[in-house]
N, C-alpha and C positions, 0 to 999 in steps of 0.2 A: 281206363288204363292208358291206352292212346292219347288222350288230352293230357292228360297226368305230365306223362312222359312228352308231350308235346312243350307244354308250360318249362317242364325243364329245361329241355335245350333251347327254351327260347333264352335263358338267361346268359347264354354262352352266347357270342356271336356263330356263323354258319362257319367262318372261317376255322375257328379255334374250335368247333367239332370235330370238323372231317380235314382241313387240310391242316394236319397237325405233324410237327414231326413223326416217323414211325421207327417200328422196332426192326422191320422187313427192311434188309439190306440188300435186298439184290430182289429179280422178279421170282415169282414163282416158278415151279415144274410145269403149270398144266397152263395153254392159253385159254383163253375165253374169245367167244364173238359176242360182238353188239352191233345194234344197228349203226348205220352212218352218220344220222342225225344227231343219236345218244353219244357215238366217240367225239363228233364235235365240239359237242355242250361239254361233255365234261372237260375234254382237250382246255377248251376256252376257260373254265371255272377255273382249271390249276393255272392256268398261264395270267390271269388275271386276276382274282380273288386271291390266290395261293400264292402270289409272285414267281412262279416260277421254280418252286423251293421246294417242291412234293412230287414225286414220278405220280403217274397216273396211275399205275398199279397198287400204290401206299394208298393214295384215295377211295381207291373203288374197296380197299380191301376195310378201312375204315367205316363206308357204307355198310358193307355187308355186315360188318362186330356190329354197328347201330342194329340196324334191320331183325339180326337172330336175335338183339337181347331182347329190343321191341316184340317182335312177335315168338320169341319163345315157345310159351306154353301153348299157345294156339298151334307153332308146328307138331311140339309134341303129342297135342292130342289128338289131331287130325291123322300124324302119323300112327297113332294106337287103333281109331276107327279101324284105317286101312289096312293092317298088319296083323293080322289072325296068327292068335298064338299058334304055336305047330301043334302043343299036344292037349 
């Protein structure tokens, strides 16, 4: 499944994945921390790859829609392991 979905987005550039226009007009409610090294990179990817043209929070939030669709069903079922019905 991973390759699968690997092969796909190869056919897009990285650009035209993640740093794409967004629907998010404004930041969200809740902040998030990341490491210093990670706010770097990614800092630098929008500022360079992205031109300038993408808030950091459109990006990151881009990643994460990749990431749930990719891994999905593996959260879901790992969440079901974990989560004992009540009755």
């Amino acid at each position: 499944m991973e390759k699968n979905n690997k092969k796909q987005a190869g056919k897009r550039s990285y650009g035209s994945q993640f740093l794409k226009k967004h629907s998010m007009n404004r930041r969200g409610d809740k902040a998030i921390y990341v490491r210093k090294e990670y706010h770097k990179r990614l800092s630098r990817i929008v500022q360079v790859i992205g031109g300038g043209n993408i808030p950091l929070y459109a990006y990151l939030d881009n990643i994460l829609k990749h990431h749930f669709e990719l891994f999905s069903e593996d959260i879901v079922a790992d969440f079901y392991k974990m989560n004992k019905p009540l009755f």
